[in-house]
N, CA, C and O atoms as a GROMACS GRO file, in nm:
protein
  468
    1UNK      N    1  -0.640 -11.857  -2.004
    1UNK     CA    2  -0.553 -11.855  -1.887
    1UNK      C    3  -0.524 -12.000  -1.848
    1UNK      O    4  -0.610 -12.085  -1.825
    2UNK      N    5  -0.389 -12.017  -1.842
    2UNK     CA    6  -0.384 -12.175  -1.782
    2UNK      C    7  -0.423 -12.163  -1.654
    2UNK      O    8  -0.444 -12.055  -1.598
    3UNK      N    9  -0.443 -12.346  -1.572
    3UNK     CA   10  -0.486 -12.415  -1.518
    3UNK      C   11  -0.374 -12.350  -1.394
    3UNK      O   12  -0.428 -12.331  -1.285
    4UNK      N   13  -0.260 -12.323  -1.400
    4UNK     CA   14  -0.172 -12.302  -1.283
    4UNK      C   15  -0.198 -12.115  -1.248
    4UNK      O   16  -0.216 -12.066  -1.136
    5UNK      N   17  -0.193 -12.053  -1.361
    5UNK     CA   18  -0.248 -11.944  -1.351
    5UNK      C   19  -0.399 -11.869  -1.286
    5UNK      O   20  -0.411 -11.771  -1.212
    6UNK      N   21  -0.493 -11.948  -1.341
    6UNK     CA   22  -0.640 -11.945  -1.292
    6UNK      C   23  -0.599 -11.936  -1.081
    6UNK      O   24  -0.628 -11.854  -0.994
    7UNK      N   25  -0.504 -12.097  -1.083
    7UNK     CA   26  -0.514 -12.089  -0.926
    7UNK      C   27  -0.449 -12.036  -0.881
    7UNK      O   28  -0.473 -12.038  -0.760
    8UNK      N   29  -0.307 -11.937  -0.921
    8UNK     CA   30  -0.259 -11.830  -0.852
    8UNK      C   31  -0.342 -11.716  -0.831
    8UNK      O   32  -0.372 -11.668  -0.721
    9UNK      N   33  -0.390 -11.659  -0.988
    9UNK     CA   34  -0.528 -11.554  -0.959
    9UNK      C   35  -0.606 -11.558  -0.819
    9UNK      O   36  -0.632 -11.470  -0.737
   10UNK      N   37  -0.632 -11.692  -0.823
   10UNK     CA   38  -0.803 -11.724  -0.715
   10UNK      C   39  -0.704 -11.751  -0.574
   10UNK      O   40  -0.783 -11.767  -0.481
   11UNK      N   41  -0.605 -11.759  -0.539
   11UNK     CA   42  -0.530 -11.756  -0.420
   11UNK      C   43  -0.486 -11.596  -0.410
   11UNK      O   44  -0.522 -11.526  -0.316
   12UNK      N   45  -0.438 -11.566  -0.472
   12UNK     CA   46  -0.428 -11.362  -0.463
   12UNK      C   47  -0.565 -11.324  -0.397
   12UNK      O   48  -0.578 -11.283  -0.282
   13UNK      N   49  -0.678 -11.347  -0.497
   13UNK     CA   50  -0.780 -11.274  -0.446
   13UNK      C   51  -0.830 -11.334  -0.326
   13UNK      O   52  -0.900 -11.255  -0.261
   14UNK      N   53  -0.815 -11.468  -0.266
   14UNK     CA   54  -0.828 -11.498  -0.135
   14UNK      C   55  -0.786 -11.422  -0.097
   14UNK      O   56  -0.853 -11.322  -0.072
   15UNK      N   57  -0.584 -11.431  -0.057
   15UNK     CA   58  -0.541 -11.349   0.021
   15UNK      C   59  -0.555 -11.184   0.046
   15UNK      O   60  -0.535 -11.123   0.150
   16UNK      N   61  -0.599 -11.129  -0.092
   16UNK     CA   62  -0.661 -11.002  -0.048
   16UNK      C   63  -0.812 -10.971   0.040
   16UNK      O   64  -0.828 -10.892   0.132
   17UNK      N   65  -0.900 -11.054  -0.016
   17UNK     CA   66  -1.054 -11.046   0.039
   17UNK      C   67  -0.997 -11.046   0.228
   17UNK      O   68  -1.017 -10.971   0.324
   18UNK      N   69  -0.909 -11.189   0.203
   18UNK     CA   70  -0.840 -11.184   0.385
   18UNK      C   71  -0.776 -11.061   0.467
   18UNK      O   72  -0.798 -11.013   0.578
   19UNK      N   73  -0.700 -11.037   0.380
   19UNK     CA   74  -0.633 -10.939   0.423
   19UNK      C   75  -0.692 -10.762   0.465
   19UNK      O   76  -0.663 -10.667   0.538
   20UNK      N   77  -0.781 -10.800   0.370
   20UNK     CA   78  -0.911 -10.668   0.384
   20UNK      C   79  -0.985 -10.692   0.509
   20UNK      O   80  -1.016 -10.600   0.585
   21UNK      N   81  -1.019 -10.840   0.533
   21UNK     CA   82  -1.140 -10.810   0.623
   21UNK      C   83  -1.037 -10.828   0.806
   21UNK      O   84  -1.083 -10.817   0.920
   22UNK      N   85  -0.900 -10.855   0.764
   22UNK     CA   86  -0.801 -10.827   0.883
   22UNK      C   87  -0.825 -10.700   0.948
   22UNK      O   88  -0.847 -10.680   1.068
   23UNK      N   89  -0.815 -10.587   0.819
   23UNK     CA   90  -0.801 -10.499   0.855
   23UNK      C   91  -0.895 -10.361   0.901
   23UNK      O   92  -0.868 -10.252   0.950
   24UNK      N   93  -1.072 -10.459   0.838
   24UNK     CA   94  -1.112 -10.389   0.886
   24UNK      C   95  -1.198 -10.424   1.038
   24UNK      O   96  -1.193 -10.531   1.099
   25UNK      N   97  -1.276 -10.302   1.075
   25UNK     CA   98  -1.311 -10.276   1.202
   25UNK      C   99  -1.464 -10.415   1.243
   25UNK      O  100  -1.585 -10.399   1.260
   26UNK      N  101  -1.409 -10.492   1.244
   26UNK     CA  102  -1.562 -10.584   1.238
   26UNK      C  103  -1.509 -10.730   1.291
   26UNK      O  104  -1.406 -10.746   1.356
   27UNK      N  105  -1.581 -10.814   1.258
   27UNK     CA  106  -1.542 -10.966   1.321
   27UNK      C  107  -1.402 -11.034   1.313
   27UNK      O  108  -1.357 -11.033   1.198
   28UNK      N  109  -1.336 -11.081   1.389
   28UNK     CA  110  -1.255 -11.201   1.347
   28UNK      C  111  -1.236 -11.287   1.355
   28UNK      O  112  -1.156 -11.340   1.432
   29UNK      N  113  -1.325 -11.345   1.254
   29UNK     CA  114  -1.291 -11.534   1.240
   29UNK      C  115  -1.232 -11.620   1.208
   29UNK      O  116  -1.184 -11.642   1.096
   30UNK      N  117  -1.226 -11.694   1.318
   30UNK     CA  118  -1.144 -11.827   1.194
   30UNK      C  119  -1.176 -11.881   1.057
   30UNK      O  120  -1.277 -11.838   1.002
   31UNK      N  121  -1.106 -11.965   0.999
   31UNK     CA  122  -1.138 -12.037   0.918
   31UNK      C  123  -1.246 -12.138   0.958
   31UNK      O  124  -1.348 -12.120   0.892
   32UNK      N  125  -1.254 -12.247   1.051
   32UNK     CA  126  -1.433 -12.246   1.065
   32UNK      C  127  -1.537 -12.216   1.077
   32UNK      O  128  -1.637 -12.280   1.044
   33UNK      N  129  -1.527 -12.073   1.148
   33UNK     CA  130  -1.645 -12.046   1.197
   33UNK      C  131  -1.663 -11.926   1.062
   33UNK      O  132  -1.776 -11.882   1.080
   34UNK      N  133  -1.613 -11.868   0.957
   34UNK     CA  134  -1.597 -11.854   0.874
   34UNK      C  135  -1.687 -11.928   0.752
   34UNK      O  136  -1.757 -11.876   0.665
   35UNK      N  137  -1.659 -12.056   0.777
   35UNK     CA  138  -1.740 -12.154   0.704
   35UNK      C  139  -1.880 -12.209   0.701
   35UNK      O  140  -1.964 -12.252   0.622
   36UNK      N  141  -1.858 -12.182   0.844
   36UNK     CA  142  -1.992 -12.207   0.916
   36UNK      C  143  -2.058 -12.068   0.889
   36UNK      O  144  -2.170 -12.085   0.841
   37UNK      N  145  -2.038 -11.982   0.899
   37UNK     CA  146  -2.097 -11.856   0.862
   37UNK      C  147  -2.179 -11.821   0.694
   37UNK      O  148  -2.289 -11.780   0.656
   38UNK      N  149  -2.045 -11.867   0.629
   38UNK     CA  150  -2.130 -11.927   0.476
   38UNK      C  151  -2.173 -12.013   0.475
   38UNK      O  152  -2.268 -12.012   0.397
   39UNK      N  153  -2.159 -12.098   0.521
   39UNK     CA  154  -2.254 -12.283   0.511
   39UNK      C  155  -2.408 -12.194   0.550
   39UNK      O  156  -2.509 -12.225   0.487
   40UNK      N  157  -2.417 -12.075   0.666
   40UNK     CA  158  -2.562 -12.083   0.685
   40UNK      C  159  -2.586 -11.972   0.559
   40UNK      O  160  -2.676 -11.998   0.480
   41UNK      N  161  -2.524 -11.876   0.542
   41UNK     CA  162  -2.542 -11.771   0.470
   41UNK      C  163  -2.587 -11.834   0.303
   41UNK      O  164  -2.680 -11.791   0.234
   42UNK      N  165  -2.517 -11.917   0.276
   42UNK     CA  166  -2.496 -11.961   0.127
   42UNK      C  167  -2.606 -12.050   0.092
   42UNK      O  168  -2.660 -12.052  -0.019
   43UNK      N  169  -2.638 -12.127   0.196
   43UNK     CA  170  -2.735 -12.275   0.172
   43UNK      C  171  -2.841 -12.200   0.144
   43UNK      O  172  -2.831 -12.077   0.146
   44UNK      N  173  -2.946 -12.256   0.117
   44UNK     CA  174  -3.097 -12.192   0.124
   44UNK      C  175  -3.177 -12.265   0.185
   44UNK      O  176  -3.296 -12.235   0.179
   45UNK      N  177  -3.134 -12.385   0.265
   45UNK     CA  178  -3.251 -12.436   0.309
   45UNK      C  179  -3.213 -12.346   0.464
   45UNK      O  180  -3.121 -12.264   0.465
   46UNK      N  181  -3.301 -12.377   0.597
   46UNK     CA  182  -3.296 -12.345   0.709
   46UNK      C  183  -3.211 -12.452   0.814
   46UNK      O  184  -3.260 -12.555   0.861
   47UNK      N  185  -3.066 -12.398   0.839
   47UNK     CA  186  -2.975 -12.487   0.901
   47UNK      C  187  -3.020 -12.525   1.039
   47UNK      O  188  -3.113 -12.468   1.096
   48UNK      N  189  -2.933 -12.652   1.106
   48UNK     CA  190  -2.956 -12.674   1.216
   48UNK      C  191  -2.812 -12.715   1.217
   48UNK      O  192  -2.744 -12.735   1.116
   49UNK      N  193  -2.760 -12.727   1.375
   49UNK     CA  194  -2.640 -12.795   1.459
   49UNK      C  195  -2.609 -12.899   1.384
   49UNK      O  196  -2.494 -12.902   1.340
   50UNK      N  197  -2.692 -12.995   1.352
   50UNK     CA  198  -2.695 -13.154   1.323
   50UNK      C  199  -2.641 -13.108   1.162
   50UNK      O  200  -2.544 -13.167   1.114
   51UNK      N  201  -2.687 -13.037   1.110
   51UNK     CA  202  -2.698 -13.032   0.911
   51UNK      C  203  -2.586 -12.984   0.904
   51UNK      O  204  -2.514 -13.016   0.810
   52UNK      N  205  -2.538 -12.891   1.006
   52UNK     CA  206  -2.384 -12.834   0.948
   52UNK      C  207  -2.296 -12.911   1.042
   52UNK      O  208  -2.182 -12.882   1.004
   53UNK      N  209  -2.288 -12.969   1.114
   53UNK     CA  210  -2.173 -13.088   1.124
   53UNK      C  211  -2.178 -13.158   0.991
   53UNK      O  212  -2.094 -13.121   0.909
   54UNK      N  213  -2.264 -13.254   0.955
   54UNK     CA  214  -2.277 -13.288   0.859
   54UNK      C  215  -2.214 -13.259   0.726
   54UNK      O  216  -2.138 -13.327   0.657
   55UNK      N  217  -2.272 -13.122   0.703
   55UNK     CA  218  -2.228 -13.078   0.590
   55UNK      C  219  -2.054 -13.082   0.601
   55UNK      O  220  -1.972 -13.147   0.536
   56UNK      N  221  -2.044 -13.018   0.673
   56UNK     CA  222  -1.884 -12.966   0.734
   56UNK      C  223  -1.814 -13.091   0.776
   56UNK      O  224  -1.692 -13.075   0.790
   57UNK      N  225  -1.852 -13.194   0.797
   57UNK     CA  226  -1.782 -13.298   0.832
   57UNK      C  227  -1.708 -13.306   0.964
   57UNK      O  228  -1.612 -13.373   1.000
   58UNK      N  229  -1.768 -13.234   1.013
   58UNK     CA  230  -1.691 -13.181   1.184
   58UNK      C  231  -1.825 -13.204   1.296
   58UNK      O  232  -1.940 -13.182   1.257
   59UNK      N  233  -1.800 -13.248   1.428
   59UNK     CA  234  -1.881 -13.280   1.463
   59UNK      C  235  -1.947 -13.152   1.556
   59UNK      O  236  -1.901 -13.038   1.558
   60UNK      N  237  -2.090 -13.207   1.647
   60UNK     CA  238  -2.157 -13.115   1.666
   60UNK      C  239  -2.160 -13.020   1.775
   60UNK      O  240  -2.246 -12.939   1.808
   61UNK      N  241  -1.977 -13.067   1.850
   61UNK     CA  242  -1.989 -12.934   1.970
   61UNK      C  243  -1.923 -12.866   1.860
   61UNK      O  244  -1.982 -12.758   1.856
   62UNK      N  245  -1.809 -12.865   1.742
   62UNK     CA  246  -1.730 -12.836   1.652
   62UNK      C  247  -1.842 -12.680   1.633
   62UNK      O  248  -1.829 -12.565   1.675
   63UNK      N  249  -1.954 -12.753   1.543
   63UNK     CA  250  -2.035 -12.635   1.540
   63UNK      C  251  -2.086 -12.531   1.620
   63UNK      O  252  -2.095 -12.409   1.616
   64UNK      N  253  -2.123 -12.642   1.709
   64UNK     CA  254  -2.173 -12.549   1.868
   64UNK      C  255  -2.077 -12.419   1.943
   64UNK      O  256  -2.129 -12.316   1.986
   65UNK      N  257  -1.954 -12.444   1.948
   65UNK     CA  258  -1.825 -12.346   1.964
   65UNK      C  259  -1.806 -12.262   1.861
   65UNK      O  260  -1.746 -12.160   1.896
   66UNK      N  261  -1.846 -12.267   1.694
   66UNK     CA  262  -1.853 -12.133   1.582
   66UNK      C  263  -1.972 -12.102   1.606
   66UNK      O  264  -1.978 -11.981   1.625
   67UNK      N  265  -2.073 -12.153   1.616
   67UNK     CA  266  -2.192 -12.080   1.626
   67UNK      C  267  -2.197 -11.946   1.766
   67UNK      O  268  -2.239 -11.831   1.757
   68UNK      N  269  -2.143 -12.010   1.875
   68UNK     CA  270  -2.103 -11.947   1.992
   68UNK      C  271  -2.052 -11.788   1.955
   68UNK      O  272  -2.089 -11.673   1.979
   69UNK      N  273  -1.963 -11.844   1.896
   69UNK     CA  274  -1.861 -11.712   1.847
   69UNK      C  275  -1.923 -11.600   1.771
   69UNK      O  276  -1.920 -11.478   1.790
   70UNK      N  277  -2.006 -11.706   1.640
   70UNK     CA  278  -2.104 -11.635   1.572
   70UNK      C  279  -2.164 -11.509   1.606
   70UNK      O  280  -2.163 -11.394   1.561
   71UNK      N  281  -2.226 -11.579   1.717
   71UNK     CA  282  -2.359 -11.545   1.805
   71UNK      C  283  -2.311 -11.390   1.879
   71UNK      O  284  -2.383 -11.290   1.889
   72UNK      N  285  -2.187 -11.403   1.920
   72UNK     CA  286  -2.115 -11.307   2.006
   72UNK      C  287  -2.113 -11.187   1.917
   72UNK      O  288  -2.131 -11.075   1.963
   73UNK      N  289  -2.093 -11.207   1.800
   73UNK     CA  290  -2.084 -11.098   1.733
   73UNK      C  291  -2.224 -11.054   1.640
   73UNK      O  292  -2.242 -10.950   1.576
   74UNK      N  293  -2.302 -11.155   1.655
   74UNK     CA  294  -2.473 -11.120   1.641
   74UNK      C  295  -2.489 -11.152   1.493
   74UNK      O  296  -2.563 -11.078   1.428
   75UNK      N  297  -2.421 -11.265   1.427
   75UNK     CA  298  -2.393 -11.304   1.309
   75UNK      C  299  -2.501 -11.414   1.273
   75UNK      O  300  -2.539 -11.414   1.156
   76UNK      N  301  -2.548 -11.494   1.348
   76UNK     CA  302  -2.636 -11.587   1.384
   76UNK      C  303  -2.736 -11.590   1.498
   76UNK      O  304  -2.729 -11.527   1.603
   77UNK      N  305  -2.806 -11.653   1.469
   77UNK     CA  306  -2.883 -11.658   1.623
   77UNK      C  307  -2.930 -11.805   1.613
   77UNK      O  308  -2.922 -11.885   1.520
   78UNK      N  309  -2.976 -11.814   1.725
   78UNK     CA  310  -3.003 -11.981   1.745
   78UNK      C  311  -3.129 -12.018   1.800
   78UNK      O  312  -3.144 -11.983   1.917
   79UNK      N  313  -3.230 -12.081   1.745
   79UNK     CA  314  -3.393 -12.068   1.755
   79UNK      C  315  -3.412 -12.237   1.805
   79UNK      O  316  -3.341 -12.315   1.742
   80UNK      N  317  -3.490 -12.290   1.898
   80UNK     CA  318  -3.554 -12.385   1.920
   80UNK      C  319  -3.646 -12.436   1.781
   80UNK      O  320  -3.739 -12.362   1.747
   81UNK      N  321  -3.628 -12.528   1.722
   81UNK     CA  322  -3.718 -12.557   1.592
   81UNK      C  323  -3.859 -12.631   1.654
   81UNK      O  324  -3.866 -12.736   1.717
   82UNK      N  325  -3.961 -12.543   1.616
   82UNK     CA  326  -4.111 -12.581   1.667
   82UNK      C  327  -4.135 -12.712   1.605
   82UNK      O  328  -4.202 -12.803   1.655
   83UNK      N  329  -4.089 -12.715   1.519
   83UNK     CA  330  -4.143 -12.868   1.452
   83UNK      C  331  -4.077 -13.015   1.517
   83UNK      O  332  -4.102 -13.134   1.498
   84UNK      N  333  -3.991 -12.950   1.593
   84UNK     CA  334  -3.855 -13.060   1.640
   84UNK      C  335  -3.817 -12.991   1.773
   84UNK      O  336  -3.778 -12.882   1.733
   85UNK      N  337  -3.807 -12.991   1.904
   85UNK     CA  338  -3.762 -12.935   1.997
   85UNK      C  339  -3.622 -12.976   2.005
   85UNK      O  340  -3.527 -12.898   2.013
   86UNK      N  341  -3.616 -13.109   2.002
   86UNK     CA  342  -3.441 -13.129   2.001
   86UNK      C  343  -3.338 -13.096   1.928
   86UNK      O  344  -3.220 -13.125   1.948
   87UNK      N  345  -3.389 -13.027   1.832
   87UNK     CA  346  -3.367 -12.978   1.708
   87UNK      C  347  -3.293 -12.832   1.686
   87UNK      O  348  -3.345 -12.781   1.586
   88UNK      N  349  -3.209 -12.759   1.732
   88UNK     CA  350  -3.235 -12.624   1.696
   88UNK      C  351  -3.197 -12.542   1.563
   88UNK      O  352  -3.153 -12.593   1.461
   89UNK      N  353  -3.218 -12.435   1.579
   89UNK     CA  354  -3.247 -12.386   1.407
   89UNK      C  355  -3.133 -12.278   1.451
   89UNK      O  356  -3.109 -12.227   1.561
   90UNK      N  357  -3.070 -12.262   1.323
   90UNK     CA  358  -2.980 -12.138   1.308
   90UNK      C  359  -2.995 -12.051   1.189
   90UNK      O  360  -2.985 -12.077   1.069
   91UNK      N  361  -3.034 -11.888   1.284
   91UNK     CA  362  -3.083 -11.794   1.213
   91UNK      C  363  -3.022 -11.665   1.145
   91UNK      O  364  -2.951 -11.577   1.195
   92UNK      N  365  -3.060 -11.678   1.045
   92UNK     CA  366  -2.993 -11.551   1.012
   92UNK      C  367  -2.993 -11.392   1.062
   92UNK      O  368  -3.109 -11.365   1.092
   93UNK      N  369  -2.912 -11.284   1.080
   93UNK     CA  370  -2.953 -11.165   1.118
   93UNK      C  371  -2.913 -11.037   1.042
   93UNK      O  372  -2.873 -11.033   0.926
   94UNK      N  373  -2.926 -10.959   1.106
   94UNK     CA  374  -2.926 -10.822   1.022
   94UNK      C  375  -2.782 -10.775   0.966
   94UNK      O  376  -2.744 -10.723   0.862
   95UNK      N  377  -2.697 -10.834   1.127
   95UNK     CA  378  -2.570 -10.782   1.103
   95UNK      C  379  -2.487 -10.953   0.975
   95UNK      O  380  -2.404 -10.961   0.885
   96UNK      N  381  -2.538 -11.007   1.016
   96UNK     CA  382  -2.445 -11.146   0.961
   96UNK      C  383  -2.473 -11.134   0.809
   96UNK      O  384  -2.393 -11.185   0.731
   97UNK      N  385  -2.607 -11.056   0.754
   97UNK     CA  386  -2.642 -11.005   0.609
   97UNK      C  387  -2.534 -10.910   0.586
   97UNK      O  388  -2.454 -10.919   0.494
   98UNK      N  389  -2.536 -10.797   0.698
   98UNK     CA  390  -2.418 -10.702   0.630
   98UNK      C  391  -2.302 -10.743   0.617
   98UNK      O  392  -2.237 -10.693   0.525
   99UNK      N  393  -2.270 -10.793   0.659
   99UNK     CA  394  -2.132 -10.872   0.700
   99UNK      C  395  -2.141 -10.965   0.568
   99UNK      O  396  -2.033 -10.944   0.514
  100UNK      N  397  -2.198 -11.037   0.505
  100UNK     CA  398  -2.217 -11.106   0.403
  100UNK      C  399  -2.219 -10.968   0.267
  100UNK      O  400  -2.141 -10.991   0.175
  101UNK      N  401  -2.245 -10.927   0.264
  101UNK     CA  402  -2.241 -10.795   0.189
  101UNK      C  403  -2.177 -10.738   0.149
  101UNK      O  404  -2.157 -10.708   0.032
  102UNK      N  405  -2.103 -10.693   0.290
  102UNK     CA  406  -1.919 -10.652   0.301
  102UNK      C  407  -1.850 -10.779   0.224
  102UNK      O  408  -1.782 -10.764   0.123
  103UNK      N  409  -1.872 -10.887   0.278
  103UNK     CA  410  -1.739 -10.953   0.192
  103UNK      C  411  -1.746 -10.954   0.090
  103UNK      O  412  -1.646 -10.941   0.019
  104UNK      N  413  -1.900 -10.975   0.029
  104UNK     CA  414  -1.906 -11.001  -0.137
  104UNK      C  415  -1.823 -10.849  -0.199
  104UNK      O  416  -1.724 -10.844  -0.272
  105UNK      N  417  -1.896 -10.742  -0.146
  105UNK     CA  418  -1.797 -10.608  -0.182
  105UNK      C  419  -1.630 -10.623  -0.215
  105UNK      O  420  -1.571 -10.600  -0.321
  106UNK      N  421  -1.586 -10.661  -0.109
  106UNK     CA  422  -1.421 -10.676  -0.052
  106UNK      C  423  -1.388 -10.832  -0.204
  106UNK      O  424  -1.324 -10.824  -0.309
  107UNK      N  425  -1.462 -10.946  -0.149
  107UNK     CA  426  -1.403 -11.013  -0.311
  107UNK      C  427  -1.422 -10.946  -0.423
  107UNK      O  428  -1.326 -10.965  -0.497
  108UNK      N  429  -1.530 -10.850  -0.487
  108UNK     CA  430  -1.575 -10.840  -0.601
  108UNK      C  431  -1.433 -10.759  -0.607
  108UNK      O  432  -1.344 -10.816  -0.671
  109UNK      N  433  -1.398 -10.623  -0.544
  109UNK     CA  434  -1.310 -10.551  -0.532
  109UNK      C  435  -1.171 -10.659  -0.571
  109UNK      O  436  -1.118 -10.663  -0.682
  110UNK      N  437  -1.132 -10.734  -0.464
  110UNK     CA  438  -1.002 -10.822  -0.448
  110UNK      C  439  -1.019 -10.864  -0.641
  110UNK      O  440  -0.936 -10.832  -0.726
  111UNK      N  441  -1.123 -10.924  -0.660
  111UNK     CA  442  -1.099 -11.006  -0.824
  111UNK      C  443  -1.097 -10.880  -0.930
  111UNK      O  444  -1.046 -10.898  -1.040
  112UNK      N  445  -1.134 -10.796  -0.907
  112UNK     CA  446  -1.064 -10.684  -1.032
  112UNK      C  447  -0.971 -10.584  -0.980
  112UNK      O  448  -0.969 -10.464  -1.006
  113UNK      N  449  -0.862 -10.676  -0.874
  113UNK     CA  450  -0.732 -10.601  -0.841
  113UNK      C  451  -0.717 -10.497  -0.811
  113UNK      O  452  -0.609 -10.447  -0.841
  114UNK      N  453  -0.820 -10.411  -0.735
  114UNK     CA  454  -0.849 -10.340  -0.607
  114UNK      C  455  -0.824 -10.408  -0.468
  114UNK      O  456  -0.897 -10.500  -0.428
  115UNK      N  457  -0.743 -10.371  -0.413
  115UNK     CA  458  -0.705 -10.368  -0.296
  115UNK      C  459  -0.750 -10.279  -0.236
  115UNK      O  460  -0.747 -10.165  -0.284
  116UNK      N  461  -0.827 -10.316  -0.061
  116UNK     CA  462  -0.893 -10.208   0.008
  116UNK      C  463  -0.763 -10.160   0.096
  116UNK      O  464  -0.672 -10.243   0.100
  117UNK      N  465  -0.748 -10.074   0.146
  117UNK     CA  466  -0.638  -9.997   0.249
  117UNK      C  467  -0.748  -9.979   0.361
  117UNK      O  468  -0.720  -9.924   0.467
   0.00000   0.00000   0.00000
């Protein structure tokens, strides 16, 4: 598959995975807080405020306002780090797993050209 082809493919299946999770009954995020959602979901170490500005290159109310949002929909939670008080930790939860779950479903679907209705 050429090089121009590969990135039309992988932009389709964006816009479908998107277009799926438009439509269904669950969160809606932006594109940062989106990111921020995989930045904690994807990493393996244990995130903080400070690590995902960082990572993200955006600074740390930037995070503080997706995490917010996060939080609203029970995607994250946000822990005082015992080792560091100034520090806080961002946690993973039950629903922000399913929700991670669902999407991998919705891409795996989107990349072998299933479209969800």
């Amino acid at each position: 598959m050429a090089t121009s082809e590969a990135t039309e493919s992988l932009v389709n299946v964006l816009r479908d995975t998107i277009v799926a999770l438009v439509r269904q009954d669950g969160p809606d995020l932006s594109a940062r807080q989106f990111g921020v959602f995989l930045t904690c979901y994807l990493e393996g170490d244990a995130q903080t405020v400070r690590g995902l500005a960082a990572a993200l290159d955006v600074s740390k109310p930037v995070i503080s306002r997706a995490l917010d949002r996060l939080a609203d929909f029970d995607l994250v939670r946000r822990k005082a780090d015992p080792a560091d008080r100034r520090s806080v930790l961002v946690q993973r939860t039950p629903a922000g797993n399913a929700y991670l779950k669902d999407i991998r479903s919705i891409l795996r679907d989107a990349s072998n050209g299933k479209a969800r209705r």
